[in-house]
DODONU-291950 format. One line per 2 residues: number of its first residue (from 1); their letters; for each residue x, y, z of C-alpha. Coordinates in pm, 1 decimal. Last residue first. Layout:
BEGIN
NUM = a = X/Y/Z ~ ...
***
This chain:
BEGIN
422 = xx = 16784.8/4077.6/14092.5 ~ 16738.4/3883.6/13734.4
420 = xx = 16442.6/3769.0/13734.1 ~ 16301.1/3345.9/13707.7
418 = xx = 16049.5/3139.7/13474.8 ~ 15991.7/2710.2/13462.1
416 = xx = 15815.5/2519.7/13247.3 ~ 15836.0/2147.7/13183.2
414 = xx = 15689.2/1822.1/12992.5 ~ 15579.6/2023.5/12608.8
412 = xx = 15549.6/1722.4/12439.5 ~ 15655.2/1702.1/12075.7
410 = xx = 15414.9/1477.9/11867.7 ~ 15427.7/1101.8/11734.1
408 = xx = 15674.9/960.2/11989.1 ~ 15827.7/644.0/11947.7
406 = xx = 16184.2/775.2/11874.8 ~ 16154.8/1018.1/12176.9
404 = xx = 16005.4/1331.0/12239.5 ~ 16009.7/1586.2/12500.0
402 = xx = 16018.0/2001.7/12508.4 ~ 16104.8/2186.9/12812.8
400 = xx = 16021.5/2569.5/12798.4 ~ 16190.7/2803.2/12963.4
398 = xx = 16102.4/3187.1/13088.0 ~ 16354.6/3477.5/13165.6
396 = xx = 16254.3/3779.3/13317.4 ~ 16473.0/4080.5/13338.5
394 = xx = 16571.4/4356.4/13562.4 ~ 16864.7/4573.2/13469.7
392 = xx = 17195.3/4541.9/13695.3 ~ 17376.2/4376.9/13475.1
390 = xx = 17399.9/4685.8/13216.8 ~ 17391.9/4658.8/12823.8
388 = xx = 17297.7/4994.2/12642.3 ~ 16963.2/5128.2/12538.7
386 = xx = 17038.3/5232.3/12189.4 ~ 17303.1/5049.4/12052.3
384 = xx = 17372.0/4792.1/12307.1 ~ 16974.7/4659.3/12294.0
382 = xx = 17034.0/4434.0/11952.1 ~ 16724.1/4308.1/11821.9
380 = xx = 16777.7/3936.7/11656.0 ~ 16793.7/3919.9/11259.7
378 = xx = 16526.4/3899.9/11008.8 ~ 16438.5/4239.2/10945.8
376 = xx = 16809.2/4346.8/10904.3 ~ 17119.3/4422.3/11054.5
374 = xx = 16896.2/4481.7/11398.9 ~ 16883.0/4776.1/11600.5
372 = xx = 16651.5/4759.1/11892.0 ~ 16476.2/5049.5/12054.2
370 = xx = 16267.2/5006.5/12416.3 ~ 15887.6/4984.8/12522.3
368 = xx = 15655.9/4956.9/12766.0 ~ 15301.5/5022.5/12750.8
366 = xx = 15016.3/5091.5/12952.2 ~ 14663.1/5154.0/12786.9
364 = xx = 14460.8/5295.0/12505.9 ~ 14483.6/5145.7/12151.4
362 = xx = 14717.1/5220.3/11940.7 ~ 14791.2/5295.7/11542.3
360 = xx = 15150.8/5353.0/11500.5 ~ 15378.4/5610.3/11416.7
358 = xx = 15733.2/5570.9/11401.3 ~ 16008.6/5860.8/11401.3
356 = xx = 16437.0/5883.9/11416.7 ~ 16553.8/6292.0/11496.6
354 = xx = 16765.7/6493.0/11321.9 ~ 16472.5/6729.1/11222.0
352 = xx = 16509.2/6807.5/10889.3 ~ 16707.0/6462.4/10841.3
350 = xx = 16405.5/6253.2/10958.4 ~ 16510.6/5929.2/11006.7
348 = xx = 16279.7/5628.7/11021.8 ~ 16176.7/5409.2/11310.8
346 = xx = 16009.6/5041.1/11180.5 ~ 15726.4/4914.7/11403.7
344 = xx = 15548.2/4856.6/11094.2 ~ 15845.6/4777.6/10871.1
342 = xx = 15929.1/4507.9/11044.4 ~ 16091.7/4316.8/11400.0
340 = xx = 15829.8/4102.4/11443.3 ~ 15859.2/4106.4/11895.1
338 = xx = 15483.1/4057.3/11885.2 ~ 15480.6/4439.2/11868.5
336 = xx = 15285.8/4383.0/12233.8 ~ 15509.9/4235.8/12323.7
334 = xx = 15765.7/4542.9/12320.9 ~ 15964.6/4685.8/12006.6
332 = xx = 16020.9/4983.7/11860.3 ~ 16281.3/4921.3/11564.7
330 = xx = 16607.7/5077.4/11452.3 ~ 16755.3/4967.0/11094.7
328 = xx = 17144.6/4875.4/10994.3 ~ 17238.9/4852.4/10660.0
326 = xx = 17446.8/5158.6/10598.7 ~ 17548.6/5296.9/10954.7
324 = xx = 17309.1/5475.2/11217.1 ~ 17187.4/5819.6/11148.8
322 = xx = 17235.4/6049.8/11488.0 ~ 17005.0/6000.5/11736.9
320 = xx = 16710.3/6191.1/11873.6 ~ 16459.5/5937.9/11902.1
318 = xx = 16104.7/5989.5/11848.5 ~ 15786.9/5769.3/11901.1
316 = xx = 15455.9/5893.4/11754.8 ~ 15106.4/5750.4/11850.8
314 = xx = 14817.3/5731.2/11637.2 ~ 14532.9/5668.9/11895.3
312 = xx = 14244.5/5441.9/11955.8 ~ 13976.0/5460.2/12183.6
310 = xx = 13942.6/5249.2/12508.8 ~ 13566.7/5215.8/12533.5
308 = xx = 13522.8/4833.2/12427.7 ~ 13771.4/4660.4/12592.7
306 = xx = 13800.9/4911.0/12849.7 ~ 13527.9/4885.3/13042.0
304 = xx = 13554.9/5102.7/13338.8 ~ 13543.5/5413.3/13170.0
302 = xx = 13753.7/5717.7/13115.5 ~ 14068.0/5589.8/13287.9
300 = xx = 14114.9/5405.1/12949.1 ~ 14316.3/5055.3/12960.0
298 = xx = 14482.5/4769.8/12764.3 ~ 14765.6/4628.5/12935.7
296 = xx = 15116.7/4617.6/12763.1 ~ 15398.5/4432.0/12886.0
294 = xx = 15780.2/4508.5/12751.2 ~ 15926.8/4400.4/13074.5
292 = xx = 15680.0/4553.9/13336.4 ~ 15861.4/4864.4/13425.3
290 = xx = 16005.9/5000.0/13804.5 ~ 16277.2/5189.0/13701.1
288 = xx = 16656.1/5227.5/13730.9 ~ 16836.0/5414.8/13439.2
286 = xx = 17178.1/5217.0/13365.8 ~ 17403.4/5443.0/13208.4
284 = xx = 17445.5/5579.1/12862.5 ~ 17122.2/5594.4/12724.2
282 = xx = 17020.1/5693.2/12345.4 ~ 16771.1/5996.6/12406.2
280 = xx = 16362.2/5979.6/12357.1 ~ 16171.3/6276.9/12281.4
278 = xx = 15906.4/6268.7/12519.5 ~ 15568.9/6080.7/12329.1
276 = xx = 15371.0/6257.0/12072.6 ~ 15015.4/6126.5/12121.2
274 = xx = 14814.1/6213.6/11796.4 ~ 14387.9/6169.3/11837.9
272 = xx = 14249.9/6075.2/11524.2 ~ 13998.6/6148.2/11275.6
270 = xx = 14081.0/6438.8/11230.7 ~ 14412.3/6575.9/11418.1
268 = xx = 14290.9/6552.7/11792.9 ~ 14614.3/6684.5/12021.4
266 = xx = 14837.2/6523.8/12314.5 ~ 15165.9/6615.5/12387.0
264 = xx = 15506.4/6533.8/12535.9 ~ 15412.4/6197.2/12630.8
262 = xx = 15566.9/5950.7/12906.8 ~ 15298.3/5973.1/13167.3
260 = xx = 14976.0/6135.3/13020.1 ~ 14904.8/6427.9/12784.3
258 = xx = 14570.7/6537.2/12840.3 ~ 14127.2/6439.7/12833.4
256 = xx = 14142.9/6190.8/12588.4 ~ 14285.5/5933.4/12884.6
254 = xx = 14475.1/5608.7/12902.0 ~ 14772.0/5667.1/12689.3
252 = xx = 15072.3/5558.2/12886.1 ~ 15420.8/5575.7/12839.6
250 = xx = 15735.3/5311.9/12925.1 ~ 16068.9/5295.2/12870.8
248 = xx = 16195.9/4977.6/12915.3 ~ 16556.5/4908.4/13169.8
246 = xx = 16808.1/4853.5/13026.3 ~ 16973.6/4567.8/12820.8
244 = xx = 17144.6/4234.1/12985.3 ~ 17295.6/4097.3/12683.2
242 = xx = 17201.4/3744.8/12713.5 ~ 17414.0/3418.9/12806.0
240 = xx = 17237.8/3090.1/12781.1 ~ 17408.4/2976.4/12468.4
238 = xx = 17766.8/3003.9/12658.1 ~ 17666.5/2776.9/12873.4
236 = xx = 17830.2/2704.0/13232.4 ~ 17583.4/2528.3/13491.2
234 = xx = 17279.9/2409.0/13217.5 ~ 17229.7/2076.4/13393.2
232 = xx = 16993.8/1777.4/13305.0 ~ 16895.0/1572.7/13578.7
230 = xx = 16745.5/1170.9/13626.4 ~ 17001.0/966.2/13617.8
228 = xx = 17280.3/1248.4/13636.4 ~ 17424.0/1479.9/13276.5
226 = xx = 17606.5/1815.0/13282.5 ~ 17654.5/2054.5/13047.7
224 = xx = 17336.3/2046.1/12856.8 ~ 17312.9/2115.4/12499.8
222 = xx = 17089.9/2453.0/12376.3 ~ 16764.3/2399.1/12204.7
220 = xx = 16670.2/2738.5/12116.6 ~ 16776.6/3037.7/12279.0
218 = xx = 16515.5/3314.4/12183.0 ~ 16665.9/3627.3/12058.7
216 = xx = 16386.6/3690.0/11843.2 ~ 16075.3/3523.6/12030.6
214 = xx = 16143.6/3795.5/12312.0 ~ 15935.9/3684.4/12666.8
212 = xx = 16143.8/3885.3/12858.7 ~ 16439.4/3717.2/12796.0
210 = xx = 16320.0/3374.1/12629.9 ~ 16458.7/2992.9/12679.0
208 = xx = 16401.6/2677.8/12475.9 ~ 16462.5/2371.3/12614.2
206 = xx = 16530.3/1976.0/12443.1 ~ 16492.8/1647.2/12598.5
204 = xx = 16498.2/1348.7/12350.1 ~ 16873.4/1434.1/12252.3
202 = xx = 17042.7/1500.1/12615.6 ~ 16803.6/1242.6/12757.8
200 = xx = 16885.1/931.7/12556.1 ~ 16683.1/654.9/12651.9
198 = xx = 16441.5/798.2/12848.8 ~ 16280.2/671.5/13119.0
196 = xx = 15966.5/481.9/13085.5 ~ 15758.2/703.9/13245.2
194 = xx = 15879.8/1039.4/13286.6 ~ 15890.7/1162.8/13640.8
192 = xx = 16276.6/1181.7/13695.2 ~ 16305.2/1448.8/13445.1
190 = xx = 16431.7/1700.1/13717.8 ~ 16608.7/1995.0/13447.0
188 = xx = 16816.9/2227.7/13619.6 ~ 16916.0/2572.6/13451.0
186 = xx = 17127.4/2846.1/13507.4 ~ 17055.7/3166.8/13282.2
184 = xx = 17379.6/3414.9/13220.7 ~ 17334.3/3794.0/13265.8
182 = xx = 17558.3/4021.7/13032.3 ~ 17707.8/4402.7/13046.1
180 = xx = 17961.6/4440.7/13335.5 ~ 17898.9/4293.5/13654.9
178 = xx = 18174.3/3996.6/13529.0 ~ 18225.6/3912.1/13202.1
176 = xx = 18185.0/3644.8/12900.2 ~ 18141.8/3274.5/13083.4
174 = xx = 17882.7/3507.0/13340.5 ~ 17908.6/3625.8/13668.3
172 = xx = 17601.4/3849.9/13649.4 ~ 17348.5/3545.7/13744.1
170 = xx = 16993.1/3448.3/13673.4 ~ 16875.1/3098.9/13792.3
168 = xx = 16597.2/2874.8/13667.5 ~ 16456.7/2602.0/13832.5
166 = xx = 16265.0/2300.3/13571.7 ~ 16100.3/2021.0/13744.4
164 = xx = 15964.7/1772.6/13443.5 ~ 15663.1/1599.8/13386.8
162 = xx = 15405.2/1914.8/13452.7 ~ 15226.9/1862.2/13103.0
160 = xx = 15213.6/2154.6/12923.9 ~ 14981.4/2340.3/12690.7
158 = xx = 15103.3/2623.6/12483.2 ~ 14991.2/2922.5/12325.8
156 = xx = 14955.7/3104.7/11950.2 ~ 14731.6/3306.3/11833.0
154 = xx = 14666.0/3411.2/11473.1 ~ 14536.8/3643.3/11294.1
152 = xx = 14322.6/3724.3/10919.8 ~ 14412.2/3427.9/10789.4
150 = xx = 14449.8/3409.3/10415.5 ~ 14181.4/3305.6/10130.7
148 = xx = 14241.1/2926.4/10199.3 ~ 14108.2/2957.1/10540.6
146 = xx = 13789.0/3059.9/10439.3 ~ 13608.6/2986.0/10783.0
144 = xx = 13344.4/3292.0/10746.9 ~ 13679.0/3517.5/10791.4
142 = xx = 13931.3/3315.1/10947.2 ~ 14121.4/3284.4/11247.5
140 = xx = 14395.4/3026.5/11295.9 ~ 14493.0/2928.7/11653.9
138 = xx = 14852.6/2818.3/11672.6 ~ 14911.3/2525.0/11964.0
136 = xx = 15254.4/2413.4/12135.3 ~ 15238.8/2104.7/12339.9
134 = xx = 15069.8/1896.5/12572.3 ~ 14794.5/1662.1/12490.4
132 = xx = 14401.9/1644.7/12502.0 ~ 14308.9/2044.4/12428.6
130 = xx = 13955.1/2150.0/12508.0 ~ 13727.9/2253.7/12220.8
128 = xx = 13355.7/2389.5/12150.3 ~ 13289.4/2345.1/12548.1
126 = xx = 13530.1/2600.2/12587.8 ~ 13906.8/2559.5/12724.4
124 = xx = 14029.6/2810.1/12535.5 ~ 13802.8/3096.6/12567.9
122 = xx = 13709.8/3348.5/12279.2 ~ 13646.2/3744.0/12178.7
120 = xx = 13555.3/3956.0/11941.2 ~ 13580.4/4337.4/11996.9
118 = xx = 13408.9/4583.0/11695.3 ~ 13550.5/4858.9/11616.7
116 = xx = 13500.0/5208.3/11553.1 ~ 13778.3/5512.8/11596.4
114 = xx = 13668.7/5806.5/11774.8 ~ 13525.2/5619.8/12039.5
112 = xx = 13187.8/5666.0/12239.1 ~ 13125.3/5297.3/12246.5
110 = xx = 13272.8/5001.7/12060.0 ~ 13086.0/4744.5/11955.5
108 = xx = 13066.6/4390.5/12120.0 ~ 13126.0/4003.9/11993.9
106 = xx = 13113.3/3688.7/12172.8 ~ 13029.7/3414.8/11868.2
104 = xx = 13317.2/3330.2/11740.1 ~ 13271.0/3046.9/11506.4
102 = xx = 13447.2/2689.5/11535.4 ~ 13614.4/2544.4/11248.4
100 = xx = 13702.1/2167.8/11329.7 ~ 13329.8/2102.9/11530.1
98 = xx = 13268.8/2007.2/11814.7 ~ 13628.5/1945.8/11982.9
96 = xx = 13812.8/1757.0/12216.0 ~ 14170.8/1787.9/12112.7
94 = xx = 14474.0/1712.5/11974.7 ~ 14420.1/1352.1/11833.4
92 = xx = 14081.4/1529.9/11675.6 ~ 14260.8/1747.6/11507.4
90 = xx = 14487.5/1464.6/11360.7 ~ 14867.4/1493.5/11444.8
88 = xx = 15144.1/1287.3/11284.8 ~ 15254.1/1614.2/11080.9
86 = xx = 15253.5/1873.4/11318.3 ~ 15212.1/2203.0/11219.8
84 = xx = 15561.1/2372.6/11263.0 ~ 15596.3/2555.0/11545.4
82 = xx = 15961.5/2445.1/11640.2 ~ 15868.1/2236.7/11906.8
80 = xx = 15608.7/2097.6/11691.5 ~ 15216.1/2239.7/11632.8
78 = xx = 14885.3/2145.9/11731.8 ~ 14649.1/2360.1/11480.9
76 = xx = 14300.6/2478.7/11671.5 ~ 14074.7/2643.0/11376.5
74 = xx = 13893.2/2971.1/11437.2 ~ 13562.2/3140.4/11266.8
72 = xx = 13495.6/3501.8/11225.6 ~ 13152.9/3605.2/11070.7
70 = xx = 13201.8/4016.4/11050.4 ~ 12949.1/4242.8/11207.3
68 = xx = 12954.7/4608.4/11077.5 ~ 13087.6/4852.7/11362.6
66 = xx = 13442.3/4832.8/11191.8 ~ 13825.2/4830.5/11268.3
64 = xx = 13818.2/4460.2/11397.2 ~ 13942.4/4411.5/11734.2
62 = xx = 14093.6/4123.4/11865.6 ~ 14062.0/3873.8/12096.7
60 = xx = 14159.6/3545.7/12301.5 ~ 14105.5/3437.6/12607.8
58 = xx = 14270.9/3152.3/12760.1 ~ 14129.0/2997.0/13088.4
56 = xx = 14357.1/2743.1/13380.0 ~ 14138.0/2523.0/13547.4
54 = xx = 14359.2/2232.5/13517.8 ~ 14344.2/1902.7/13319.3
52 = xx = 14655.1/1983.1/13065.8 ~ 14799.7/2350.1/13286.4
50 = xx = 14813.0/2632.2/13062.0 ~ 15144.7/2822.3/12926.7
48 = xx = 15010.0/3168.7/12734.5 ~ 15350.2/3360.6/12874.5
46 = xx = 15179.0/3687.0/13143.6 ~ 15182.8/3972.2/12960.5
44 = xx = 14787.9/4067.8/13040.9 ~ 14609.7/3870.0/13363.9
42 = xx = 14268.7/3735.4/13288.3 ~ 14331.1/3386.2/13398.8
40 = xx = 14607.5/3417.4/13063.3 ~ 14527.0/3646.6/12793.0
38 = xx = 14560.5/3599.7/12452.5 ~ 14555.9/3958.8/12279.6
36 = xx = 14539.4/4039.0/11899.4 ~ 14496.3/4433.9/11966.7
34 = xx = 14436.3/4502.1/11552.0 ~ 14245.3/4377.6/11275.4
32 = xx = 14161.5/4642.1/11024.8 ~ 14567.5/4602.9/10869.4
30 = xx = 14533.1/4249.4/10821.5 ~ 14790.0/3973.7/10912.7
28 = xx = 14742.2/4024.0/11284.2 ~ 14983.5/3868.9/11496.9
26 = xx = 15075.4/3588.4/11857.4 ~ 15401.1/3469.2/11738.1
24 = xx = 15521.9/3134.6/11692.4 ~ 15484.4/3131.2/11353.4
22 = xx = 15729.7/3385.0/11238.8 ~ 15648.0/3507.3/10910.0
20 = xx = 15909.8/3748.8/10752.1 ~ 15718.6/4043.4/10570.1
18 = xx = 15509.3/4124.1/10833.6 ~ 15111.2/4242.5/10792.0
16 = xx = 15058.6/4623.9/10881.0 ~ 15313.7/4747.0/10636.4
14 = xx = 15098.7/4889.5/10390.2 ~ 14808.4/5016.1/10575.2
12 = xx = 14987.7/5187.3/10829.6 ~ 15188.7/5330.0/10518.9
10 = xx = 14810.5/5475.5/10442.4 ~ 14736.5/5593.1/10720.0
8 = xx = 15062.7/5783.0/10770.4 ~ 15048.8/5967.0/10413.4
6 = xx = 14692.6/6089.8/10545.7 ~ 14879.7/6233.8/10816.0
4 = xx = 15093.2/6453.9/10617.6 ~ 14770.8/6538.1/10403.7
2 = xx = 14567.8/6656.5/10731.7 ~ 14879.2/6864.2/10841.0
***
């Protein structure tokens, strides 16, 4: 048993950092920092969209798999529509800040855990640096403020200007079927408050929109149907149409004390405790349930502070499911995987068993999940596999209206807008 599970540790260890680099997400890129959260007016899964000149508070943090103290330092990057750094952009353009690598300087140790760490955390506003203009930001974190040695995590958010009035409609009536196994996004796009107007709306406008807050089957800049003075219409696009999926599944490991919601047991293998969650069954039908979309929210019942007493735990996910064709790979995936589809959330067949397996390193809470297959790393989760499509499931959808014209020197972020299905 103890060897088996020191073969687990150390394939955490390996395929903690992603091998394709998405920049938009929210990550670790070591395997002792973990729980990368940015959390919006205190509320977890909510989309990291703030308010330029409101009241609205990011915090970010992380935990770092140690009780020694460790000098972290972050760096505020303004980034494109597409989250590339951008180009035109100083700092100091960007935002108001004191310095250009900032420490972190809010730090506590864990208490009466199995597993040690120490939680860092940050605000965005802070005295130390308040964005100026709207748009997507990456915050780089560094040990002692050696960037060029690697980051250690990043976080990424977005400020936005409220230019544009963006509604959002869901409907089961799509361009592909009818109440079968899609949901199409309708869109309206009120630009009539930017100043000058702009020239060419359909090209200096541009949306992207997220299911449930997925970064890999994000629809990215699709063209508007219809065209007014002042509106841009998404009535009848084929870009906007999701697979509807199911419902997540959804467990929770908030107490050492038994086996919680969702698991099938609950034992302390040194120097961990092992969830093993209810073998998990591909689904037919539509299975109705009150989830949260994928959210995760860190908690132990044991102790009102969470952040620092909520242990850690390797937890195992099973699948009975027979071995799917050459090439294709099954994934756990929720945000809190920051929707990388990779080796570490990868499941794995075991023929002795029949069954598919991951095991990852946890800490306490509420989670959703559900299984993607993919044709590889790289490609968008598929939910038809596993889960099945069904119209009836409950989704959110989120989109984010982007703005620049020729004499623009950064990518404004002008509108955001969210709606659910049913």
């Amino acid at each position: 048993m103890k060897s088996r599970f020191a073969n687990i540790l150390l394939a955490l260890t390996l395929t903690a950092a992603p091998t394709v680099l998405r920049a938009q997400q929210t990550l670790s890129f070591v395997p002792d920092v973990r729980t990368v959260q940015v959390l919006l007016n205190g509320k977890a899964g909510e989309m990291p969209v703030i308010a330029l000149g409101s009241d609205d508070v990011l915090e970010i943090s992380f935990d770092d798999l140690t009780h020694e103290y460790e000098r972290f330092e972050y760096r505020l990057v303004h980034c494109d529509r597409d989250w590339q750094p951008s180009s035109q952009i100083l700092p100091t353009d960007a935002a108001d800040i004191t310095q250009e690598s900032i420490p972190v300087e809010e730090y506590e140790y864990s208490f009466n855990t199995t597993q040690l760490y120490t939680h860092y955390r940050f605000q965005i506003p802070s005295p130390d640096v308040r964005p100026r203009i709207s748009g997507n930001y990456r915050v780089d974190i560094s040990r002692d403020g050696d960037y060029d040695e690697g980051l250690v995590a990043q976080a990424c958010f977005m400020v936005v200007e409220p230019l544009a009035r963006v509604s959002l409609s869901v409907t089961d009536n799509t361009e592909v079927d009818w109440k079968q196994s899609h949901q199409q996004v309708r869109m309206e796009v009120d630009y009539g408050a930017i100043q000058p107007r702009p020239n060419n709306p359909r090209e200096d406008i541009t949306a992207v929109v997220l299911q449930n807050l997925r970064w890999d089957n994000a629809r990215c800049y699709p063209k508007p149907d219809y065209l007014s003075s002042t509106t841009l219409e998404w009535e009848h696009c084929r870009s906007l149409i999701f697979p509807a999926g199911n419902e997540y599944r959804r467990f929770e490991n908030t107490t050492t004390r038994h086996a919680a919601m969702g698991m099938e047991s609950l034992r302390w293998y040194e120097p961990y405790y092992h969830a093993t969650l209810r073998l998990g069954e591909p689904r037919r039908n539509y299975v109705f349930d009150r989830d949260q979309n994928g959210k995760c929210v860190i908690r132990t019942t044991d102790s009102e502070t969470s952040d620092t007493e909520a242990d850690y735990m390797l937890v195992h996910f099973q699948l009975a499911a027979d071995p799917l064709p050459e090439g294709k790979r099954l994934y756990v995936q929720g945000q809190w995987t920051n929707d990388f589809l990779t080796p570490g959330n990868e499941m794995h067949y075991l023929p002795q068993s029949g069954i598919y397996e991951a095991v990852m390193l946890l800490k306490q809470g509420y989670y959703n999940y559900q299984f993607l297959v993919t044709d590889s790393p790289a490609h968008s989760g598929q939910t038809a596999p596993v889960e099945g499509d069904f119209y009836q499931t409950e989704n959110e959808y989120h989109a984010l209206i982007y703005y620049r014209n020729a004499f623009e020197r950064h990518d404004r972020l002008i509108g955001y807008g969210k709606a659910a299905s049913f």
